[in-house]
N, CA, C and O atoms as a GROMACS GRO file, in nm:
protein
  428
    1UNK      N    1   3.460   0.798  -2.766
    1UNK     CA    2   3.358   0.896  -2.789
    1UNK      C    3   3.274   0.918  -2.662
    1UNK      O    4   3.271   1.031  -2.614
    2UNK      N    5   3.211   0.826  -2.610
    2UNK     CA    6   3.139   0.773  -2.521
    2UNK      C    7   3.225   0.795  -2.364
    2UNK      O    8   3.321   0.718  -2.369
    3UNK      N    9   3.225   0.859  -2.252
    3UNK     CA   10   3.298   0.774  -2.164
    3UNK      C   11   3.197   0.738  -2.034
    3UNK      O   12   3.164   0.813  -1.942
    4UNK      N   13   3.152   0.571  -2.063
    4UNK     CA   14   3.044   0.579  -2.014
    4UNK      C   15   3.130   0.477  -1.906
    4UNK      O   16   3.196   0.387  -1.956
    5UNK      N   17   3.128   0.490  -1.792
    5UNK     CA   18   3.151   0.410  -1.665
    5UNK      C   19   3.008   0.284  -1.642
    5UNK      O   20   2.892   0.322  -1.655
    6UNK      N   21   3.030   0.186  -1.618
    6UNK     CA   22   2.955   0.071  -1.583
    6UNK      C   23   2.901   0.085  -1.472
    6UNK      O   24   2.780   0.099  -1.457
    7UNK      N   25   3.018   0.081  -1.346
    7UNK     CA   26   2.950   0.094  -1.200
    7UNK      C   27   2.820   0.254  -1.233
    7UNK      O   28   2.709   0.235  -1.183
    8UNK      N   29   2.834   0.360  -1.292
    8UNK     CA   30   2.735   0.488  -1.250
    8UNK      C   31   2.598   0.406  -1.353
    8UNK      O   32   2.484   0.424  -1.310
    9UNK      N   33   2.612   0.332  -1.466
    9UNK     CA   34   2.498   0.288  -1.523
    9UNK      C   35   2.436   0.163  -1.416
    9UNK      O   36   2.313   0.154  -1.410
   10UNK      N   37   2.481   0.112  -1.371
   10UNK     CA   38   2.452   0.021  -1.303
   10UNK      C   39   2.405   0.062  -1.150
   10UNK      O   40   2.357  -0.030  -1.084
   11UNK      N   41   2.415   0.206  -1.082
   11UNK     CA   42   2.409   0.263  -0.989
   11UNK      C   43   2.238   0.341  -1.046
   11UNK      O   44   2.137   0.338  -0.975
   12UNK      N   45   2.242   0.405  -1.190
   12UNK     CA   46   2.148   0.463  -1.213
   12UNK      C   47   2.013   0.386  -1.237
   12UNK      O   48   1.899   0.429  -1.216
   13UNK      N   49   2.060   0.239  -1.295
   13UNK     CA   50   1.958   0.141  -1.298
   13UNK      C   51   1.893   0.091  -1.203
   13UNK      O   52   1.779   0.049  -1.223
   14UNK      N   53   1.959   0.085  -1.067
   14UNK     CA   54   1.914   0.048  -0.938
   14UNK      C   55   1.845   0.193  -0.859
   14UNK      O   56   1.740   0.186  -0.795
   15UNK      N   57   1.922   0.320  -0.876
   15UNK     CA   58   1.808   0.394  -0.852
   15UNK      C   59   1.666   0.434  -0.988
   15UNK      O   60   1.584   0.527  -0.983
   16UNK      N   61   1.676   0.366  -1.058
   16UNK     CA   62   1.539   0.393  -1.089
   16UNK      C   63   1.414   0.252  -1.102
   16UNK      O   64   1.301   0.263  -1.147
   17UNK      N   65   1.495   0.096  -1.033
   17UNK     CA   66   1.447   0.055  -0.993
   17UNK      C   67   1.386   0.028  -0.801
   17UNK      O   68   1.315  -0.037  -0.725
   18UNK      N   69   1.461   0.110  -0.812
   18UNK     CA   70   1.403   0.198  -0.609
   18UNK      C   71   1.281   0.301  -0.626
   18UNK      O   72   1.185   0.309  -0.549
   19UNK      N   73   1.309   0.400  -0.771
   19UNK     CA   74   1.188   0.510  -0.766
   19UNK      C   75   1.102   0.411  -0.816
   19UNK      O   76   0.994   0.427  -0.759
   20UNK      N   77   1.095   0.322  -0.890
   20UNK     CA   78   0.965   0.209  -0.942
   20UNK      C   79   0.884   0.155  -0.858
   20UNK      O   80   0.761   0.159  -0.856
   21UNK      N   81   1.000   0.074  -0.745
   21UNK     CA   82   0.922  -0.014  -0.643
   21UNK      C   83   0.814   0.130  -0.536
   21UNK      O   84   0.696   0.117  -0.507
   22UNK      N   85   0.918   0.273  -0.492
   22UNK     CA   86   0.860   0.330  -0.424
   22UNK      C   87   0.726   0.371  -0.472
   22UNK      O   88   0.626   0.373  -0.399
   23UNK      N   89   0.729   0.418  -0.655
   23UNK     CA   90   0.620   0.476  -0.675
   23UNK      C   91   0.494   0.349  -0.689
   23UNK      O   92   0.374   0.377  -0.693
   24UNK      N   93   0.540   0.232  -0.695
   24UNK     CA   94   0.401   0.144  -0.674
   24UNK      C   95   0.357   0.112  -0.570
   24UNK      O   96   0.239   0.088  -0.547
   25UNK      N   97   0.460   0.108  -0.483
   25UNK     CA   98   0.387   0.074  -0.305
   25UNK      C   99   0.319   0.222  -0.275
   25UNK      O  100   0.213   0.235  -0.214
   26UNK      N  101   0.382   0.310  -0.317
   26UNK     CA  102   0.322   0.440  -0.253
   26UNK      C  103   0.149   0.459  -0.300
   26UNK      O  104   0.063   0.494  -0.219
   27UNK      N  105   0.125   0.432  -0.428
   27UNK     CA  106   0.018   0.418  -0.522
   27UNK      C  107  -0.063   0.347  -0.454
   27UNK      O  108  -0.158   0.407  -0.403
   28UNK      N  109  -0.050   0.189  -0.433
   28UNK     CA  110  -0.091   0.129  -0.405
   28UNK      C  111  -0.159   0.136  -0.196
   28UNK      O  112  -0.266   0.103  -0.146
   29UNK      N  113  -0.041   0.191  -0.140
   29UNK     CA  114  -0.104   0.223  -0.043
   29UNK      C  115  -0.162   0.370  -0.014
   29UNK      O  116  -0.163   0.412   0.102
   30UNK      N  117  -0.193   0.419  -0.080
   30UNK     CA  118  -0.277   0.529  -0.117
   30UNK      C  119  -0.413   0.497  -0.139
   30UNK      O  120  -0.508   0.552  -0.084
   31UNK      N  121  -0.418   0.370  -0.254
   31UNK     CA  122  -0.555   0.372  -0.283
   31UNK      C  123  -0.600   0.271  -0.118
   31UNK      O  124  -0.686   0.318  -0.043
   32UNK      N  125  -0.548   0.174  -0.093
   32UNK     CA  126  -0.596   0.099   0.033
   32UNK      C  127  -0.646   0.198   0.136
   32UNK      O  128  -0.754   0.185   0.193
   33UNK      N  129  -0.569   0.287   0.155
   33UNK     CA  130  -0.598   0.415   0.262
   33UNK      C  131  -0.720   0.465   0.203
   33UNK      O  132  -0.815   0.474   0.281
   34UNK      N  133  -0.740   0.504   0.068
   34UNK     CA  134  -0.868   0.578   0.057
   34UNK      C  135  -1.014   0.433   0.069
   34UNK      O  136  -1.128   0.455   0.112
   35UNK      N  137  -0.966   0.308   0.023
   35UNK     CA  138  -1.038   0.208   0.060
   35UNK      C  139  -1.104   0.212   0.193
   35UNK      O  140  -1.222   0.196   0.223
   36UNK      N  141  -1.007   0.234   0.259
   36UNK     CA  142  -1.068   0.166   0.387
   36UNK      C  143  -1.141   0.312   0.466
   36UNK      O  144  -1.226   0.318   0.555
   37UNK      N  145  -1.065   0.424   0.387
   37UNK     CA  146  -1.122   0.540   0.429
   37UNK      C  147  -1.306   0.539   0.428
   37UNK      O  148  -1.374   0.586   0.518
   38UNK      N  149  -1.352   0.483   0.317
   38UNK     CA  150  -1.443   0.505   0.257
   38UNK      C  151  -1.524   0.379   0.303
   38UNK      O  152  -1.554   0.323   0.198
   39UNK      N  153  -1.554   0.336   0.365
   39UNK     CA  154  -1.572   0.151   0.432
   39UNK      C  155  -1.664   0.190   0.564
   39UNK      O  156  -1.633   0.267   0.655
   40UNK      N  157  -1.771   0.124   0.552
   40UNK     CA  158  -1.850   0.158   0.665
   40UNK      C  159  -1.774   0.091   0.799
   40UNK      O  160  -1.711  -0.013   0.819
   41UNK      N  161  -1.810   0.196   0.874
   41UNK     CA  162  -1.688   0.104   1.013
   41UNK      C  163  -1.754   0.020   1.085
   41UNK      O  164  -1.690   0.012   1.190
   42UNK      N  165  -1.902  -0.091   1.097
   42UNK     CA  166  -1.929  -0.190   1.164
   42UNK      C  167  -1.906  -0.294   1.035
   42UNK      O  168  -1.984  -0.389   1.042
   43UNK      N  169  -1.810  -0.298   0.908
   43UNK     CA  170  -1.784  -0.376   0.896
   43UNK      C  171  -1.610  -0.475   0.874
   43UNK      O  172  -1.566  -0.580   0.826
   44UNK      N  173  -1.566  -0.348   0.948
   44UNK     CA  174  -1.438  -0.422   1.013
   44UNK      C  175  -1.448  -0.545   1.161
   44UNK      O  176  -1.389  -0.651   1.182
   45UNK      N  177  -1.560  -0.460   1.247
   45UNK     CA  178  -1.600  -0.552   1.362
   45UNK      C  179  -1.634  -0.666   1.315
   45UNK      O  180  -1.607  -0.768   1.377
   46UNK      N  181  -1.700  -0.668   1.196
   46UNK     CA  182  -1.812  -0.809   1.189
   46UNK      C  183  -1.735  -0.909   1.095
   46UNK      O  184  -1.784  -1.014   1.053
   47UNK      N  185  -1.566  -0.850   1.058
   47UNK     CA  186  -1.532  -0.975   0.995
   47UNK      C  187  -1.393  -1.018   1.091
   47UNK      O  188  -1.287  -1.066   1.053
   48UNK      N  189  -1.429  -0.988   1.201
   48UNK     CA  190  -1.283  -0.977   1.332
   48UNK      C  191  -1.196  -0.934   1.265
   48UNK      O  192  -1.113  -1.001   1.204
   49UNK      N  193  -1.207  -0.779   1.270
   49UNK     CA  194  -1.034  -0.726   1.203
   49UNK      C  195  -1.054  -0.596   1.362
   49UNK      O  196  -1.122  -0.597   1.465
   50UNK      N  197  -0.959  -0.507   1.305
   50UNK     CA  198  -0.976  -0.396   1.413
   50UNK      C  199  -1.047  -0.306   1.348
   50UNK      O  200  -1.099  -0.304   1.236
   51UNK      N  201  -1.039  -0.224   1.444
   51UNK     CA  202  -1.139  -0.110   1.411
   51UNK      C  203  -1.100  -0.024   1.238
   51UNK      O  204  -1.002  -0.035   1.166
   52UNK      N  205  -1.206   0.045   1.225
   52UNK     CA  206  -1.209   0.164   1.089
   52UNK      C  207  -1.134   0.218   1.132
   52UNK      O  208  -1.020   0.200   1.088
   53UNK      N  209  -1.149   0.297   1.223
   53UNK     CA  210  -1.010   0.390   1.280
   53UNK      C  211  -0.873   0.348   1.290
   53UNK      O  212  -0.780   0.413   1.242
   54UNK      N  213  -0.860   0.240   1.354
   54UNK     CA  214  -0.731   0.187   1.351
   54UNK      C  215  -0.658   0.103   1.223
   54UNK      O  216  -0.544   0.060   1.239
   55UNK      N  217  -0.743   0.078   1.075
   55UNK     CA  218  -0.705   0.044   1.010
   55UNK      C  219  -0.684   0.192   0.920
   55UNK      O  220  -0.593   0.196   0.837
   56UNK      N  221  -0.770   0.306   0.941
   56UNK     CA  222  -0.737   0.402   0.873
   56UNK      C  223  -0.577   0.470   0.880
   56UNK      O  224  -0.485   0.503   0.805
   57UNK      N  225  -0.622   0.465   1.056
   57UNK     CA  226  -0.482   0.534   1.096
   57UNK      C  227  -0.324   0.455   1.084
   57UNK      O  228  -0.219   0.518   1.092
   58UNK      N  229  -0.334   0.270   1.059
   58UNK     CA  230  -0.229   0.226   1.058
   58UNK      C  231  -0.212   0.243   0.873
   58UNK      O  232  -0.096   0.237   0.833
   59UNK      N  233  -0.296   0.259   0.792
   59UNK     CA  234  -0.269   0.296   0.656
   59UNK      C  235  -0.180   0.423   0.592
   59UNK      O  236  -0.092   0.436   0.507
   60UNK      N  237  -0.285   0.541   0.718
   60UNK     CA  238  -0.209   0.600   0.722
   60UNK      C  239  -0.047   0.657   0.664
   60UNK      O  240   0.006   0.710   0.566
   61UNK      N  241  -0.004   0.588   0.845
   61UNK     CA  242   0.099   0.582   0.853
   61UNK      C  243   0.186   0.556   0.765
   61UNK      O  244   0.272   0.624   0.709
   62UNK      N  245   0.145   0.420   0.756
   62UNK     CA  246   0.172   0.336   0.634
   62UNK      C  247   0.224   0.389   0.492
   62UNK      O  248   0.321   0.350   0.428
   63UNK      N  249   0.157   0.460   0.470
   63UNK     CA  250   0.144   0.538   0.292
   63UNK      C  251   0.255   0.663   0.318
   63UNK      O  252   0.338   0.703   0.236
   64UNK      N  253   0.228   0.733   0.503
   64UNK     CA  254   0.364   0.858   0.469
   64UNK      C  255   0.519   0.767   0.482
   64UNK      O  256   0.627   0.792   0.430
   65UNK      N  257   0.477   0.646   0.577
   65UNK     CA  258   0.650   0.618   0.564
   65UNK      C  259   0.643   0.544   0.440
   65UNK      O  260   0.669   0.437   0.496
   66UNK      N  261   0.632   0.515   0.338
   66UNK     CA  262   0.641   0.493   0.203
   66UNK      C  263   0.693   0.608   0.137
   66UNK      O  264   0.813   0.622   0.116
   67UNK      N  265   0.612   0.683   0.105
   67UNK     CA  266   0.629   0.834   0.061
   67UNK      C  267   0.761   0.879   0.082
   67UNK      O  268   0.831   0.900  -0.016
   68UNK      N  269   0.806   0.899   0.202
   68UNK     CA  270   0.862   0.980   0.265
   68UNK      C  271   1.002   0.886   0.279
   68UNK      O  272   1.100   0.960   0.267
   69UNK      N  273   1.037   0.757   0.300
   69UNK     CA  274   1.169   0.677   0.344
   69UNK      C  275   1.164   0.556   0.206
   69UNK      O  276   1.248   0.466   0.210
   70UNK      N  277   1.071   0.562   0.099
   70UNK     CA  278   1.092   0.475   0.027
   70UNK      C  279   1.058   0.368   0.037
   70UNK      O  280   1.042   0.340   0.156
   71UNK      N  281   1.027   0.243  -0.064
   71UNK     CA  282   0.969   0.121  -0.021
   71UNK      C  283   1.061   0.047   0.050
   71UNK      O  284   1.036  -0.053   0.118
   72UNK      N  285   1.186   0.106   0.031
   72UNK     CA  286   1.297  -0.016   0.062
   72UNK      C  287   1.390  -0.019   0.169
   72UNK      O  288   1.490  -0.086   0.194
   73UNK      N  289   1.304   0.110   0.250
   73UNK     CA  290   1.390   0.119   0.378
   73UNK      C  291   1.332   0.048   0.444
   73UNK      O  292   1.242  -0.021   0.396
   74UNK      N  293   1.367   0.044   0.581
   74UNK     CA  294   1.317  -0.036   0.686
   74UNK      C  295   1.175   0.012   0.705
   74UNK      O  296   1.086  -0.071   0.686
   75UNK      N  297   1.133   0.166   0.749
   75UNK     CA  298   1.012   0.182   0.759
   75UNK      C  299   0.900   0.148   0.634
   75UNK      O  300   0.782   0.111   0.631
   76UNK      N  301   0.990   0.176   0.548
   76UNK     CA  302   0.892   0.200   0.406
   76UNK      C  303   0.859   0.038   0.384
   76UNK      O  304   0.753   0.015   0.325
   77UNK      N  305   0.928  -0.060   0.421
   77UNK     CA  306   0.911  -0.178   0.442
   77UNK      C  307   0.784  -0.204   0.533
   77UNK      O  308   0.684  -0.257   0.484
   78UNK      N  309   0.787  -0.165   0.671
   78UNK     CA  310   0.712  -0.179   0.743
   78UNK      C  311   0.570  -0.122   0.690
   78UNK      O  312   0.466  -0.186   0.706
   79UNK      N  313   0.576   0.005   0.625
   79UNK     CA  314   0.444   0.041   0.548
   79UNK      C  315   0.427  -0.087   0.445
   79UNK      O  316   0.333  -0.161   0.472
   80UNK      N  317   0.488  -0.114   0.357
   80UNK     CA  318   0.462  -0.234   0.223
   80UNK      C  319   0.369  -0.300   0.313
   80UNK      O  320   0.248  -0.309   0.292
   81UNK      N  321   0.432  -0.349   0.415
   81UNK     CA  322   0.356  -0.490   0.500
   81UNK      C  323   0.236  -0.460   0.532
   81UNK      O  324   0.153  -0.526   0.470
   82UNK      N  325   0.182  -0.363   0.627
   82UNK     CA  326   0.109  -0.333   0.666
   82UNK      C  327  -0.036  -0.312   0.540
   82UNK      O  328  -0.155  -0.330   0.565
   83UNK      N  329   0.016  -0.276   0.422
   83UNK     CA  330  -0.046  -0.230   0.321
   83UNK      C  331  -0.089  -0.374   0.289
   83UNK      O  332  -0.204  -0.419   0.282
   84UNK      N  333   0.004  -0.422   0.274
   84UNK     CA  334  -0.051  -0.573   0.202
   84UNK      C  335  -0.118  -0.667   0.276
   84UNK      O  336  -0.207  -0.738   0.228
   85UNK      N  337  -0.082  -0.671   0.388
   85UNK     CA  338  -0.212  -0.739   0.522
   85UNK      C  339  -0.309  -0.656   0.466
   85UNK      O  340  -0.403  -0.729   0.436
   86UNK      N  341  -0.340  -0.510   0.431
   86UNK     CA  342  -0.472  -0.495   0.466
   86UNK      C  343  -0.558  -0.552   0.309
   86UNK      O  344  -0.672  -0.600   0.314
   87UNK      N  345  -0.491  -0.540   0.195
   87UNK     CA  346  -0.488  -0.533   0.059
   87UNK      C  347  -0.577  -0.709   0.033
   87UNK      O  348  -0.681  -0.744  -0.024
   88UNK      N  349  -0.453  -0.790   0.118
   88UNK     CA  350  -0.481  -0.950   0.082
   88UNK      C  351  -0.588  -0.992   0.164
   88UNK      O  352  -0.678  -1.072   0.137
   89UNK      N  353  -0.560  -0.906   0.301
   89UNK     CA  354  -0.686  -1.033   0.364
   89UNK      C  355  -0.823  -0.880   0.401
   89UNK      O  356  -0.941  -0.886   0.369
   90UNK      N  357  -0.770  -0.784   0.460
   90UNK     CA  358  -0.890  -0.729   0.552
   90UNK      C  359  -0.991  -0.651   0.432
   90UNK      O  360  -1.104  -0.600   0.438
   91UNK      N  361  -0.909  -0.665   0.344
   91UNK     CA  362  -1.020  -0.523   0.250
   91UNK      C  363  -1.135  -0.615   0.175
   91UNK      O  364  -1.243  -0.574   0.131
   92UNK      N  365  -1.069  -0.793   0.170
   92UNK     CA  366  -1.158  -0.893   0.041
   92UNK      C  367  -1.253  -0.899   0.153
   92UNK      O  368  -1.366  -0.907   0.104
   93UNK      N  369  -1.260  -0.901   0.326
   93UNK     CA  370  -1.326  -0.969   0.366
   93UNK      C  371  -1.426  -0.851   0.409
   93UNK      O  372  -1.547  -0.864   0.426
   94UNK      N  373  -1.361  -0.750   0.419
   94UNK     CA  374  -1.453  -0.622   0.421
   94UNK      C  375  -1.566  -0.631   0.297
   94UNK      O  376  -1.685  -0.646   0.326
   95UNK      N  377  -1.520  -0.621   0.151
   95UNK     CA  378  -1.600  -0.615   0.067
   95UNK      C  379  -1.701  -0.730   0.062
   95UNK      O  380  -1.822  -0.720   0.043
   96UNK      N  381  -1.616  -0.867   0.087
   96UNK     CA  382  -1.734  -0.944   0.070
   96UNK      C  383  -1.873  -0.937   0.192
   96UNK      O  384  -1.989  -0.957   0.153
   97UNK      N  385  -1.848  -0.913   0.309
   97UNK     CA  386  -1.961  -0.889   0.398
   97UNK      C  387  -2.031  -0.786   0.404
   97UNK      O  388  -2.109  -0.770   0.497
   98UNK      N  389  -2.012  -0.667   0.275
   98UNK     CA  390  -2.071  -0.573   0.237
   98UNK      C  391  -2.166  -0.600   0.071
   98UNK      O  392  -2.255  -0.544   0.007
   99UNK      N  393  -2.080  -0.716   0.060
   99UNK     CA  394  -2.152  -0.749  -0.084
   99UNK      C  395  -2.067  -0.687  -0.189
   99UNK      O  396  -2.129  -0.707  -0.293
  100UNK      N  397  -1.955  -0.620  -0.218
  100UNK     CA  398  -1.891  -0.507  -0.296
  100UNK      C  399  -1.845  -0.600  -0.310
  100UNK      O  400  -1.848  -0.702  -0.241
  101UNK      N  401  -1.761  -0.559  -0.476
  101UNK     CA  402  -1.641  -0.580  -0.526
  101UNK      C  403  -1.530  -0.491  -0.637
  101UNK      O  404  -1.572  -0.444  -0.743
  102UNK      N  405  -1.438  -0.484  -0.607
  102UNK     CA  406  -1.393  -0.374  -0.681
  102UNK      C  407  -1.385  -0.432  -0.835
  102UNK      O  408  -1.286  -0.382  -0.888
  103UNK      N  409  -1.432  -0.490  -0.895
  103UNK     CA  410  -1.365  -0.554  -1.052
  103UNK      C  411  -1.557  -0.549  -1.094
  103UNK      O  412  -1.576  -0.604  -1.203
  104UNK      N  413  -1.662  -0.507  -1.041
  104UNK     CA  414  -1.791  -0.612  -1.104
  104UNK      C  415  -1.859  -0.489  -1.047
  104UNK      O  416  -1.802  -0.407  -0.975
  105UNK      N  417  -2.026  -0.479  -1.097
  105UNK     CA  418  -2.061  -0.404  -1.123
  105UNK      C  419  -2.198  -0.411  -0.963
  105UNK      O  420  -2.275  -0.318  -0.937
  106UNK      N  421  -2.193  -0.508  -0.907
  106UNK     CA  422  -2.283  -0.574  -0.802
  106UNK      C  423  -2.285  -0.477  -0.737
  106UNK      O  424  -2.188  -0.405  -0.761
  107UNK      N  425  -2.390  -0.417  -0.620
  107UNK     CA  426  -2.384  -0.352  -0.517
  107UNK      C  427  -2.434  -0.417  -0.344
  107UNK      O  428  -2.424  -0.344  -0.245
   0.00000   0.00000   0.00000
């Protein structure tokens, strides 16, 4: 009744676990980009990271080669990384020397 081939289900499962991973890194470095967009820029200096500008512009980047080559290519890789350096270490240390936090109501 059915003539369902294995290898094309198994081909279709892996591309829609490629559009998954892309659409959460892409998401995710979207919002970091508008994060850091929005971040007063003497407080990247004051927790030794680089500049506002240069974390804007490597986010950037970051978020179109995601977008644009996928999480799982080489570039779109190189965006993941970049996203998640800024995600794990530069954005907690940003907020905390501003006093912010994204989960609490503190200013």
């Amino acid at each position: 009744m059915f003539d369902v081939d294995f290898f094309s289900v198994l081909a279709y499962g892996q591309s829609l676990i490629m559009l998954t991973l892309t659409l959460v890194a892409g998401i995710a470095s979207t919002v970091a980009l508008i994060h850091a967009a929005i971040q007063r820029p003497d407080a990247f200096p004051a927790v030794d990271r680089q500049s506002k500008v240069i974390w804007v512009s490597i986010l950037a980047a970051a978020t179109l080669f995601i977008w644009f080559f996928g999480a799982v290519n080489f570039l779109g890789i190189i965006g993941v990384v970049a996203m998640l350096v800024y995600l794990v270490d530069v954005r907690k240390r940003v907020d905390d020397i501003q006093g912010k936090s994204w989960f609490s109501k503190r200013a």
